[in-house]
C-alpha positions in Angstrom: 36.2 -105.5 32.3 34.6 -107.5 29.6 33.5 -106.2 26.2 29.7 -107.6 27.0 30.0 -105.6 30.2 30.8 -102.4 28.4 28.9 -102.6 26.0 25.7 -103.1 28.3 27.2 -100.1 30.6 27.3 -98.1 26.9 23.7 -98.8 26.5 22.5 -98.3 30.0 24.3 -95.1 29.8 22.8 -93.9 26.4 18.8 -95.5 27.6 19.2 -93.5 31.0 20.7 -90.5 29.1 17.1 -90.4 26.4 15.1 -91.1 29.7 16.4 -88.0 31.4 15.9 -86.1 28.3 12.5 -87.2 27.6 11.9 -86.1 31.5 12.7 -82.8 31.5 11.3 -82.4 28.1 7.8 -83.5 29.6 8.3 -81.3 32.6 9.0 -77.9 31.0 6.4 -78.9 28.2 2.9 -77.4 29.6 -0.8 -77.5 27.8 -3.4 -75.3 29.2 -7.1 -75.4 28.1 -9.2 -72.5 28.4 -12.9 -72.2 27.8 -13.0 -68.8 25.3 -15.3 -67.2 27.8 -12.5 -67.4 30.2 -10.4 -65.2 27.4 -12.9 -63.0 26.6 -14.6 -62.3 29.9 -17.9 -62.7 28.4 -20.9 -66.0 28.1 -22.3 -64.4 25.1 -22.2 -66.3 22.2 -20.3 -65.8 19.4 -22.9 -65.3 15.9 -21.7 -66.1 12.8 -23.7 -65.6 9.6 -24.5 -63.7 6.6 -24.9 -60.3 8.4 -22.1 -60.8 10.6 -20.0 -63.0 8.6 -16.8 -63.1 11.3 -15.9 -63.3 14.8 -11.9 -63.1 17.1 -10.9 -64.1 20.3 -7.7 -62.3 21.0 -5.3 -64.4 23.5 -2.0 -63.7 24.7 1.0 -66.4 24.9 4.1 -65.1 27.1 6.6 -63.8 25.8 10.0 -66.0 25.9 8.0 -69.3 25.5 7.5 -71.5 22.7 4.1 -72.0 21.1 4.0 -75.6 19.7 0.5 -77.0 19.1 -3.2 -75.6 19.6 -6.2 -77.1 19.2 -10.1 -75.8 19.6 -12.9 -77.3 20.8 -16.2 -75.6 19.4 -19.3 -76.5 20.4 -22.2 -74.9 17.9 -26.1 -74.4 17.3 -27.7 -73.7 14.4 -29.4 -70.2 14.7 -32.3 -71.7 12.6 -33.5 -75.0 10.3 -31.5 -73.4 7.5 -28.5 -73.5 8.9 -25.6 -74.8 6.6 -22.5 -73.1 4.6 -18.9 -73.4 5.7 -17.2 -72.4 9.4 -13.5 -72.0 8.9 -11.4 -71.6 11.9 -7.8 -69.9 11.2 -5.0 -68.6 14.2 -4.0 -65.3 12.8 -3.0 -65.1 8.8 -2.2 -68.8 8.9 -3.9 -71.7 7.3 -8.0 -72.7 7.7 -9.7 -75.4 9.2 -12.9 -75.6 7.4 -16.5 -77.4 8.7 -19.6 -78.1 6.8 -22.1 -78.8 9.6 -26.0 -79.9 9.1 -28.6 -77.6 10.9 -27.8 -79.6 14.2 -25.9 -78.8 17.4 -22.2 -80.2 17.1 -19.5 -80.4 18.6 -16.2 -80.4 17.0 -12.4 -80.5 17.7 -9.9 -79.0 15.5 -5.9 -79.7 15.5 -5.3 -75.9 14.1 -2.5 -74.9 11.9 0.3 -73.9 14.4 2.9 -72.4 12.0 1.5 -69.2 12.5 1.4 -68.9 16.3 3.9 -66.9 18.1 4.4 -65.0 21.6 2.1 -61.6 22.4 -1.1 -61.8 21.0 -2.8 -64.2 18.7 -5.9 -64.0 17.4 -8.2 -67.1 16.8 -10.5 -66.1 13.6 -14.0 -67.8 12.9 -15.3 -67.5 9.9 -19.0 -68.2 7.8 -19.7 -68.4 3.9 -22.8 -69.4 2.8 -25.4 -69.1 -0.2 -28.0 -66.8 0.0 -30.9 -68.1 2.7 -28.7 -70.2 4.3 -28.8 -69.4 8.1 -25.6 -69.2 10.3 -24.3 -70.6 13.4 -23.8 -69.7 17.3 -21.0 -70.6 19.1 -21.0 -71.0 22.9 -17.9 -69.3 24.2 -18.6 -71.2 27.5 -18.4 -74.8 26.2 -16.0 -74.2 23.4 -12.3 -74.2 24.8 -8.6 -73.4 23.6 -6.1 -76.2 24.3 -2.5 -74.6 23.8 0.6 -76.2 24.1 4.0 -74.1 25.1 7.2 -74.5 26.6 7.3 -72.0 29.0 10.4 -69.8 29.9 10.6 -68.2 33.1 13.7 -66.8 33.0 12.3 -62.8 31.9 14.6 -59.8 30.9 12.8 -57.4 32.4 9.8 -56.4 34.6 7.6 -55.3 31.4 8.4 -59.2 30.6 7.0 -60.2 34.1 4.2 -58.2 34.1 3.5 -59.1 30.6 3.5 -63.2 31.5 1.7 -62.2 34.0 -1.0 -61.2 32.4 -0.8 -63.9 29.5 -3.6 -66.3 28.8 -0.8 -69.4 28.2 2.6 -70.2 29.1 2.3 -67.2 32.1 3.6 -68.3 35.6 0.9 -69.5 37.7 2.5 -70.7 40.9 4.0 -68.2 43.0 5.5 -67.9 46.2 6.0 -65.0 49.2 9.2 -65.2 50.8 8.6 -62.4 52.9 9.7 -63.3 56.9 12.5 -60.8 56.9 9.8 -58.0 56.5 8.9 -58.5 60.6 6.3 -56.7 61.8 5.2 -55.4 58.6 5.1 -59.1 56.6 1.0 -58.9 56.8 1.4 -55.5 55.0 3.7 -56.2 52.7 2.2 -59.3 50.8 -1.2 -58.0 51.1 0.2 -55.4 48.6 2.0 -57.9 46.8 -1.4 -60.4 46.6 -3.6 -57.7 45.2 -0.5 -56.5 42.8 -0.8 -60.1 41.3 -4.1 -60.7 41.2 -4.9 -56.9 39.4 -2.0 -58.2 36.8 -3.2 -61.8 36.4 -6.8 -61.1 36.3 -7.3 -63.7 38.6 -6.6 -64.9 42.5 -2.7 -65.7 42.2 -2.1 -69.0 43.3 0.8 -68.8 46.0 2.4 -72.0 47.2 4.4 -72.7 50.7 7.7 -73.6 49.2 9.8 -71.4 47.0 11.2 -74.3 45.1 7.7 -75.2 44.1 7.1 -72.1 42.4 7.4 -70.7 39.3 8.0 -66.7 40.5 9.5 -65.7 43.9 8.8 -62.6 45.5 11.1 -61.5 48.5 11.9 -58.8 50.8 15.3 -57.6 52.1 16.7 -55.0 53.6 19.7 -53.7 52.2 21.8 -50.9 52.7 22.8 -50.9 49.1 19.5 -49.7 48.2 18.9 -45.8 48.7 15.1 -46.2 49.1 12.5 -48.5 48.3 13.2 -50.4 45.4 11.8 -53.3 43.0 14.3 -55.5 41.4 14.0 -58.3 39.0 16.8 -61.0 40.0 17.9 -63.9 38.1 15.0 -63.7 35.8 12.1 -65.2 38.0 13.0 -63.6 41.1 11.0 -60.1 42.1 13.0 -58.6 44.9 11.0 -56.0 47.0 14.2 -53.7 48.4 14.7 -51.0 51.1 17.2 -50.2 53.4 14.3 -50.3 56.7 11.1 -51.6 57.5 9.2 -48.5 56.4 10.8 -48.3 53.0 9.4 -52.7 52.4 6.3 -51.1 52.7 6.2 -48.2 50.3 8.3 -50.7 47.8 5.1 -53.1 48.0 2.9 -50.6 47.4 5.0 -49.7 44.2 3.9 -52.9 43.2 0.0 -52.4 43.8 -0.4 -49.3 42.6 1.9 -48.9 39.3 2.3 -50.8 36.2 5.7 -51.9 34.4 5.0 -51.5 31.6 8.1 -50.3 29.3 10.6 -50.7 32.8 13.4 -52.4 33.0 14.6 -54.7 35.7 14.2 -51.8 38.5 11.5 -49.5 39.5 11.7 -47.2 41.8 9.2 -44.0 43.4 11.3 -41.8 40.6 10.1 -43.9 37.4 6.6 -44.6 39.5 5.9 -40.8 38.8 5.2 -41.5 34.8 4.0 -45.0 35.1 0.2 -45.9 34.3 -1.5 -47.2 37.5 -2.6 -50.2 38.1 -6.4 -51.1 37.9 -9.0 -49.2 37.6 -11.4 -46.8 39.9 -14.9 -48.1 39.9 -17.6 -45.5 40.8 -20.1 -47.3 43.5 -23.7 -46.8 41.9 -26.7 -45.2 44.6 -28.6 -48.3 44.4 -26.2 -50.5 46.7 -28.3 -53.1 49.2 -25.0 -53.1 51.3 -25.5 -57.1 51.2 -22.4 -59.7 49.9 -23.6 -59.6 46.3 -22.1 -55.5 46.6 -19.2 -57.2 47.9 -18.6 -59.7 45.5 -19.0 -57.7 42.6 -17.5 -54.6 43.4 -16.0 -55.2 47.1 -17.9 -52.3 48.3 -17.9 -50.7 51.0 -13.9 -51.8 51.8 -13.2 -50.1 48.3 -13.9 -47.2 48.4 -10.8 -45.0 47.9 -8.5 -47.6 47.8 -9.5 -48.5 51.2 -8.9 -45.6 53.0 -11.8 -46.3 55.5 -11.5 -49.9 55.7 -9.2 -52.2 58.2 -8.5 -55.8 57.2 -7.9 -58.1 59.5 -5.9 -61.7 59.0 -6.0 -64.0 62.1 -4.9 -67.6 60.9 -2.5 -69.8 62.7 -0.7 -71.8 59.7 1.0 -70.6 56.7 -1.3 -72.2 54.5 -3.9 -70.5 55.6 -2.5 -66.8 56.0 -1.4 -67.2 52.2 -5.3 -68.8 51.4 -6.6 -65.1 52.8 -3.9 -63.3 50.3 -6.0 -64.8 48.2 -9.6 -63.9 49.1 -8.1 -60.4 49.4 -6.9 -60.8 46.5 -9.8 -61.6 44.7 -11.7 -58.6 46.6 -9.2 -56.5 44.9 -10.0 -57.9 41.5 -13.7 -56.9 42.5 -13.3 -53.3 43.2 -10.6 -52.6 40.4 -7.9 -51.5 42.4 -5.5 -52.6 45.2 -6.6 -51.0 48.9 -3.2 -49.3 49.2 -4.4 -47.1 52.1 -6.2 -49.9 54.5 -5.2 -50.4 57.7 -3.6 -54.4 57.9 -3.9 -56.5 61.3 -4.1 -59.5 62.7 -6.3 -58.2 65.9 -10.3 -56.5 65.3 -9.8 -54.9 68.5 -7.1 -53.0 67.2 -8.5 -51.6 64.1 -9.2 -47.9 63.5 -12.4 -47.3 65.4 -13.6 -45.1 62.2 -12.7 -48.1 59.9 -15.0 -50.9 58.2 -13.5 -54.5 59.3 -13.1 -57.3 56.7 -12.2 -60.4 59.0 -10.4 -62.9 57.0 -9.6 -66.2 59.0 -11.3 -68.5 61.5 -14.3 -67.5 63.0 -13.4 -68.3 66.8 -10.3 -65.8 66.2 -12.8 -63.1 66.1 -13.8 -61.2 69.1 -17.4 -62.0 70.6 -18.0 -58.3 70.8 -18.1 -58.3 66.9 -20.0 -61.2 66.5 -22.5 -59.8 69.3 -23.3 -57.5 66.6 -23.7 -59.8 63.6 -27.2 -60.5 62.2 -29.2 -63.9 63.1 -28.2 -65.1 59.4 -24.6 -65.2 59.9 -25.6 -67.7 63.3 -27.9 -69.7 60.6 -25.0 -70.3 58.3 -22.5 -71.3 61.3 -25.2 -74.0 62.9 -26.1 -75.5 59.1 -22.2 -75.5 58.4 -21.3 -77.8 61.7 -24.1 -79.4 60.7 -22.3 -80.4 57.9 -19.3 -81.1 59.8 -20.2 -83.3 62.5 -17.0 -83.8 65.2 -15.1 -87.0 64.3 -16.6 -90.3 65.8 -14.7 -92.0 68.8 -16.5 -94.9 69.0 -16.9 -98.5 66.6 -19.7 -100.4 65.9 -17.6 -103.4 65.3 -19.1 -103.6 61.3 -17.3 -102.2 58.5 -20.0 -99.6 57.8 -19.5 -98.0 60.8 -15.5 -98.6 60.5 -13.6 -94.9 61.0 -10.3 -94.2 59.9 -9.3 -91.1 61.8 -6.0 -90.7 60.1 -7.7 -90.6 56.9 -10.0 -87.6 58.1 -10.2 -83.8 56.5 -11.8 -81.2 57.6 -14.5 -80.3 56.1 -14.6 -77.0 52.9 -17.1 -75.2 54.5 -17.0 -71.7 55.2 -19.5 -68.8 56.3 -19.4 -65.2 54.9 -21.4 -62.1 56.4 -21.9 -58.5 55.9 -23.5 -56.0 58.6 -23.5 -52.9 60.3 -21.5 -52.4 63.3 -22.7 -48.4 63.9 -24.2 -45.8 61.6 -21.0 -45.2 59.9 -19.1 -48.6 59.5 -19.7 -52.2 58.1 -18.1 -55.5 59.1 -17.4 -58.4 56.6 -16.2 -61.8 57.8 -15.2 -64.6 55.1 -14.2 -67.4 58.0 -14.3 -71.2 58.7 -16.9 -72.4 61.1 -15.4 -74.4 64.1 -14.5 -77.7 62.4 -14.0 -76.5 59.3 -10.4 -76.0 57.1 -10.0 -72.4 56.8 -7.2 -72.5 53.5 -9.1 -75.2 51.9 -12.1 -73.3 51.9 -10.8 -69.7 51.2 -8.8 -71.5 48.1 -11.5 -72.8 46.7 -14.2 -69.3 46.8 -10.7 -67.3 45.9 -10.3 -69.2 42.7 -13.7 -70.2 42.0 -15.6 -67.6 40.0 -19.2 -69.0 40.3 -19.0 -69.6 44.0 -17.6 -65.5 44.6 -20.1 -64.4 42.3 -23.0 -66.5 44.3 -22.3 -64.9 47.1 -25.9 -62.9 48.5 -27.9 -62.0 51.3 -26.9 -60.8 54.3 -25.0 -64.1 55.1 -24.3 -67.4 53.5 -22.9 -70.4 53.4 -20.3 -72.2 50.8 -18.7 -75.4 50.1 -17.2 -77.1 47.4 -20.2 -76.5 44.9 -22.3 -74.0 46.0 -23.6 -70.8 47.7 -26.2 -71.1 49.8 -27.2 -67.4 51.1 -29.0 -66.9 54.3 -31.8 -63.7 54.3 -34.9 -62.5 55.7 -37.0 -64.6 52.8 -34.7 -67.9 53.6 -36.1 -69.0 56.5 -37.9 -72.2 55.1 -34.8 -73.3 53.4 -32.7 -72.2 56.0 -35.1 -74.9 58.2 -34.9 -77.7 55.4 -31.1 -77.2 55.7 -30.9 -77.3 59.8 -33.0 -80.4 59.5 -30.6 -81.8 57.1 -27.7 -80.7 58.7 -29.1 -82.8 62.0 -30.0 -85.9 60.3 -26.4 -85.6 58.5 -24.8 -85.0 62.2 -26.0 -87.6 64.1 -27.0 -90.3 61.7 -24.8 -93.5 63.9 -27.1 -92.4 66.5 -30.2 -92.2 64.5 -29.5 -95.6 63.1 -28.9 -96.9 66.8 -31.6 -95.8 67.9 -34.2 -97.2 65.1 -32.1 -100.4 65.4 -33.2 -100.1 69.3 -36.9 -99.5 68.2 -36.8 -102.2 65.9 -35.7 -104.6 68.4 -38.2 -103.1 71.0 -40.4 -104.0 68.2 -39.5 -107.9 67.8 -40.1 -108.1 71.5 -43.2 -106.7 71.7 -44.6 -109.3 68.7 -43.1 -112.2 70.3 -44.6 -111.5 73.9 -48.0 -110.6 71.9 -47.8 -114.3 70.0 -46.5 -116.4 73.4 -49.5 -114.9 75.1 -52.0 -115.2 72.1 -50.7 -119.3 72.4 -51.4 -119.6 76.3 -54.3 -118.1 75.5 -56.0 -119.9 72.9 
């Protein structure tokens, strides 16, 4: 081999040895930005000024990761035409950024001092000094954001570590998949527990994924006969294994996970060290003044809640993975609502075979639910199903031969529509349904009102009607909208035929004026 031949090998080598580096270095490096009303859980802006001369946010970074850069964007008003001094911005004891803004609105973006961040909890300090008269500042938590940059590690020591990533603000595993199959009869069960578990530790609808390998945590059940009873086991550092020697024990192990904390555990838990932890979640006493409409249920999941769901029945009836995993997380996020995982609910995948004492919450397409049940469901729920296959008119078959009217069937979604209703079925129990209309994509649009807090907390009346943007409920005082919208809905549905038919009209039209004008001619 020549020297110019090893020499270019040598260099090839070394340029696909910095390229490989610089790859994984970009894919374990992550940067997350977070609007501080996210962190806080409250809109209220933060005032700064004479009186109150400082303000925190408290965030959390996981622990095992590495905190490398963090910047802020603050967006300000001046609380009056005096408004002046100086805003310094500082992460914990470390170093100030300081501001000297005119009595305007402004918005500015700081690269903070990052030699003072670390893992656990960090607290972002803003700060006002000013001569006497001058006026201070509000800061909207909504518009102003954190932008954090960490190299995660997911590899944790222990299940306090898990739970504590878990609950992070930055660097805390965020994709998570079920691998549950061996868990037979009981799989719908068992990650309903393990859905609500996550969601009551991340704050948040978990965001599961189909495939393990996508994921940053795994949770799986298995049956051993190593185990002596129902076990939780942290494997390999991102792997939560749900363990019992039968079918029965999966279950009560998954409940483990709903109902108790880990806080201070190592990497097992079992019912023996669940009799000192803390629960998980909270109990939320129902006030007297509930409508019974979906705003109860989307602020406090009422009445499925109520003792842990004792009363209720849930029912799952999807056909694909990705959407049986897209109702783990509405559930989910109903958990979140009412404080508490529903660790005494009955779990199906059939109405008809629910408790007949029990509330239903249907969770799936809407033509999987028995017509007995939907005999019973108020005329709103039927306005919401017309205006939402309104929206999604059936897929054209036919061409017009012009590009406008051009389809491209393979490029074709469903639609993100989906319908949500809450009514009486007898004296003593409630249905809920969160379903896709026929036409619609189920996961897509349980995904999106899971993870979307604006659209859950839209949700009113005594039905409604979401879709990528927004709520629209359906009550006894929406019955001009709910007319607008059907009238939409139609034009929207059958537009080509609209448009063929004024083309027809038009043409009619032509004739007419040139038979009018040939006999005004013979005529004159």
């Amino acid at each position: 081999m020549s020297i110019r031949r090893i020499a270019l090998s040598v260099i090839t080598g070394f340029s696909l040895a910095l390229g490989f580096s610089g790859l994984t270095q970009a894919q374990t490096q992550r940067t997350e930005d977070i609007a501080l009303s996210e962190i806080t859980g409250s809109t209220a802006p933060l005032v700064i000024d004479s009186t109150t001369p400082a303000a925190r946010v408290d965030f959390v970074i996981a622990p095992g990761s590495d905190p490398s850069r963090i910047e802020l964007v603050m967006k300000g008003s001046p609380l009056g035409t005096a408004s002046g001094g100086v805003l310094s911005v500082a992460i914990n004891e470390g170093r100030a950024i300081e501001l000297s803004p005119h009595a305007q609105t402004f918005e500015a973006r700081f690269t903070l001092y990052s030699e003072a961040l670390r893992t656990g909890t960090n607290t972002l300090r803003l700060s006002f000094a000013g001569e006497e008269g001058v006026e201070g500042w509000r800061i909207s938590q909504d518009a102003s954001r954190l932008r954090v940059s960490t190299t995660p590690i997911l590899d944790f020591a222990s299940l306090s570590d898990f739970e504590a990533a878990m609950k992070s603000d930055f660097a805390g595993p965020r994709r998570i998949a079920l691998d549950t199959n061996v868990s037979g009869r009981e799989r719908l069960i068992i990650d309903a527990m393990l859905a609500q578990g996550l969601a009551l530790r991340m704050g948040e609808a978990p965001v599961f994924v189909e495939e393990p390998q996508l994921a940053e945590i795994v949770i799986r059940s298995a049956l051993s006969s190593e185990a002596t009873g129902p076990r939780l086991r942290l494997n390999d550092g991102h792997t939560l294994v749900v363990e019992a020697p039968t079918l029965e024990g999966l279950v009560n192990a998954s409940r483990l996970f709903a109902a108790r904390q880990f806080s201070g555990q190592g990497d097992v838990f079992t019912p023996a060290l669940a009799l000192n932890a803390p629960s998980l979640g909270e109990t939320r006493p129902l006030t007297a003044s509930l409508q019974r409409d979906l705003t109860d249920f989307a602020h406090s999941a009422a009445p499925f809640s109520q003792n842990q769901g004792a009363q209720s029945a849930v029912v799952i009836a999807t056909d694909t993975q990705a959407a049986h995993i897209a109702a783990l997380s509405v559930l989910a996020r109903a958990a979140l609502a009412g404080g508490e995982a529903w660790v005494y609910a009955w779990y199906g995948d059939d109405a008809k075979a629910a408790p007949s004492t029990h509330n239903i919450l249907f969770l799936g397409d809407l033509d999987r639910l028995d017509r007995h049940f939907l005999a019973q469901a108020p005329s709103e729920l039927r306005a919401a199903t017309d205006a939402a296959e309104n929206r999604n008119p059936e897929r054209r078959q036919f061409h017009f031969g012009s590009s406008a009217y051009a389809d491209d069937l393979s490029e074709e979604r469903d639609p993100l529509t989906g319908v949500a209703a809450l009514y009486r079925l007898d004296a003593q129990r409630w249905m809920g349904v969160l379903a896709a209309p026929e036409g619609s994509d189920f996961a897509r649009a349980a995904r999106r009102l899971a993870r979307h807090d604006g659209l859950w907390t839209s949700l009113s009346g005594r039905a409604a009607l979401w879709d990528i943007r927004e709520v629209t409920p359906f009550g006894e005082r929406m019955t001009a909208r709910t007319s607008a919208l059907a009238a939409i809905g139609f034009v929207r549905a059958h537009d080509r035929w609209l448009a063929l038919g004024l083309f027809a009209f038009s043409v009619f039209l032509l004739l007419m004026g040139t038979s009018v004008n040939r006999k005004s001619k013979l005529s004159v």
